[in-house]
N, C-alpha and C positions, 0 to 999 in steps of 0.2 A: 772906269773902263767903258769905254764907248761901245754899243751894241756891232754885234757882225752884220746884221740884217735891220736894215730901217723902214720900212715903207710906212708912211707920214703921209695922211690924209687924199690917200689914193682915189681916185673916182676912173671907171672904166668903163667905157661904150660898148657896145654893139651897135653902129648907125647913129640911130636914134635914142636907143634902149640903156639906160645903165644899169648895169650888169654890178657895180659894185660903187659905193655913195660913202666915201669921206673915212675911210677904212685906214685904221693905225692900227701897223704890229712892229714886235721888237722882237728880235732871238739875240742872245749874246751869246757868246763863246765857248762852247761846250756845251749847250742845253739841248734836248730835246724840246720841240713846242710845237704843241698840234693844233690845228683848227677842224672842229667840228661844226658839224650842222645838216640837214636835212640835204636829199640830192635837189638840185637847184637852187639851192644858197647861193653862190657865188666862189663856192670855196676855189673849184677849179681855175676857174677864172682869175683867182688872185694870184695862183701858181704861176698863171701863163704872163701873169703882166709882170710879176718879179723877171722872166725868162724875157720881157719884151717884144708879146706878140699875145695879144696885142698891146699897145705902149698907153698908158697911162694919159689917159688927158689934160688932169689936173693934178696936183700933189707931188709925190717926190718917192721913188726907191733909191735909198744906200745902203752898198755893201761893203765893208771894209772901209769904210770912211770916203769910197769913191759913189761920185750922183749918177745911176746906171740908167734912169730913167730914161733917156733920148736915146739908150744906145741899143745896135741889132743884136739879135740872139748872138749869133755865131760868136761875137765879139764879150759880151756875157760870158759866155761859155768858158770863154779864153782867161776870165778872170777865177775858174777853179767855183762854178756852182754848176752843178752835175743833177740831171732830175731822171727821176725815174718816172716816167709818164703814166697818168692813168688809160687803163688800156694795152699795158707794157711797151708795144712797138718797138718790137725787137724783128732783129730781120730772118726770117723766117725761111730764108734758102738755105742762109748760113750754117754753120755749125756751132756749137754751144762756143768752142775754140776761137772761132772765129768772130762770134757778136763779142764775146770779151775784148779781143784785139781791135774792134773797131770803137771801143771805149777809152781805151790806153791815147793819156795825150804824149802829143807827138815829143813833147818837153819832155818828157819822162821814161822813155823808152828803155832807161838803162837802168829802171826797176824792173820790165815788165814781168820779169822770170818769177823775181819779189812778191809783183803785185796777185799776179795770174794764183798762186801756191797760195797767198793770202785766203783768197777769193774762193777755191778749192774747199780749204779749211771750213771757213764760214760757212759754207753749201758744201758737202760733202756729195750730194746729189748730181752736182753739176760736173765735179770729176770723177763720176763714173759715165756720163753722159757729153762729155766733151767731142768726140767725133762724131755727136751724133745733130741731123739740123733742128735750127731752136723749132719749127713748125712744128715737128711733130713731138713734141714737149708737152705734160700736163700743164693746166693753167699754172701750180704752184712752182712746179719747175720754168717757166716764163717767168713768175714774177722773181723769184732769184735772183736769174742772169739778167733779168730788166737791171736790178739794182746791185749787182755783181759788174754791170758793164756798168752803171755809173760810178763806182767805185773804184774802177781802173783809170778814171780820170785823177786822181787823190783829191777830192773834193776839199774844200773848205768850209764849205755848205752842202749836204746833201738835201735836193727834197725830192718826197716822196709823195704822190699824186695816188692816193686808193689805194693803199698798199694789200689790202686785205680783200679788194672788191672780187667776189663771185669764188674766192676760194674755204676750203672746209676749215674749221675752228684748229685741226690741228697742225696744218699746215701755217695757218695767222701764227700759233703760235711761233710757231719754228722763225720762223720770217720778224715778228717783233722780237724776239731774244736774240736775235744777232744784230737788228741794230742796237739793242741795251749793251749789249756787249762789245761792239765797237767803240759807241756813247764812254763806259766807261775805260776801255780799254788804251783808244786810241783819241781821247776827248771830241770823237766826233761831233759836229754841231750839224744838228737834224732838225728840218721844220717840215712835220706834214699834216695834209688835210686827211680824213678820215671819216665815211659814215657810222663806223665798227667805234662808237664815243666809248665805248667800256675799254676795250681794248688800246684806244689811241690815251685816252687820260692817263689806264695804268702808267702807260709809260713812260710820260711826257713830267718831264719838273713845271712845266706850265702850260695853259691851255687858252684857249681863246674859241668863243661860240658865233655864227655866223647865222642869222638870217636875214633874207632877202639885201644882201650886197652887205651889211652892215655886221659890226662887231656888235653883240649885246651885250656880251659877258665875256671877262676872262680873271684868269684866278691861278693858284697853284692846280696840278693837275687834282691830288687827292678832294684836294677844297673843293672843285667840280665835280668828282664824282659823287661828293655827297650832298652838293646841292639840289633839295627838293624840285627844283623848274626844271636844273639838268638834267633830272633823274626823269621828272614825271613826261618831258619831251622827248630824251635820247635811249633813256636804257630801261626803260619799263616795257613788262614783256621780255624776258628770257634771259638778262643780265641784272646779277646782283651778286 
């Protein structure tokens, strides 16, 4: 079985600057698979060049066995990989209703009663708060419908950009047990970056560590969490 997500010895600019140096990852079908590593690794960075922007200057991204690498977001998009941005970037005049609807692809529309009721379910929060606009939303309630409206896309890939960033441990919680639950549920295939390495390994069947542009390690997720360099770098001081 050939992987869903390829990206094969990626290198990525800023100008002058590389930002990311010779970076191989794989997710295959059905996995969750996170990358960790300090803020300023790259990890971001690698999210945005699978999304193609910026586009990769050396190496190669496949997804589904098509070479995405040359190709504009919008056009990505179109191939069913849906992200939830770090930062959310949700629109924030809207209404909770309304950011989901502007998720929903246009191909799909004759789920979206489906999709919407799904979405509901999952975030329970969100359908009590649907008439109401995303702006004035707690952060946790933002990151939801961040990833509520990419899921009205019916992704084939979802990724997730920070999923946990600036919000409280019981909300993280909430928020990783419903991707677990899709993962198993719906064999969702998930690949995100994360600082929160305790939280993103539990959840991940495999894992990959990131410093300065480069992969250094990667392993099953357990196998990292109990790796001594993992531990003594990412989850030392307050998780164990």
């Amino acid at each position: 079985m050939s992987p869903l997500l390829h990206v094969k010895n990626v290198e990525t600019y800023y100008g002058n600057i590389r930002a990311l140096g010779g970076v191989d990852v794989m997710v295959e079908p059905g996995e969750i698979v996170c990358m960790i590593g300090a803020n300023g690794a790259g990890k971001s960075t690698l999210m945005m060049t699978i999304c193609g922007s910026p586009q990769a200057r050396t190496g190669s991204v496949i997804f589904d066995g098509q070479d995405i690498t040359r190709m504009p977001t919008h056009e990505i998009a179109r191939l069913r990989i849906a992200q939830s941005p770090e930062g959310r970037r949700i629109f924030p005049r809207m209404t909770v209703y309304e950011n989901l609807q502007m998720g929903a692809s246009l191909d799909n529309l004759k789920y979206f009663n489906e999709d919407i009721e799904k979405i509901f379910t999952l975030f329970p929060r969100l359908k009590e708060r649907q008439s109401q606009r995303g702006g004035t939303l707690s952060g946790g309630e933002q990151q939801m419908l961040s990833i509520g409206r990419a899921l009205m896309a019916r992704p084939k890939l979802l990724l997730l950009d920070e999923p946990s960033l600036g919000l409280a441990p019981l909300i993280v919680k909430g928020i990783f047990a419903a991707i677990k639950k899709l993962n198993e549920e719906e064999g969702l295939t998930v690949f995100l970056v994360e600082q929160n390495a305790f939280a993103a390994l539990k959840l991940s069947h495999r894992g990959y560590v990131m410093v300065n542009g480069q992969v250094t390690m990667s392993g099953g997720g357990r196998e990292l969490l109990a790796n001594p360099e993992v531990r003594a770098a990412y989850l030392e001081g307050g998780h164990h």
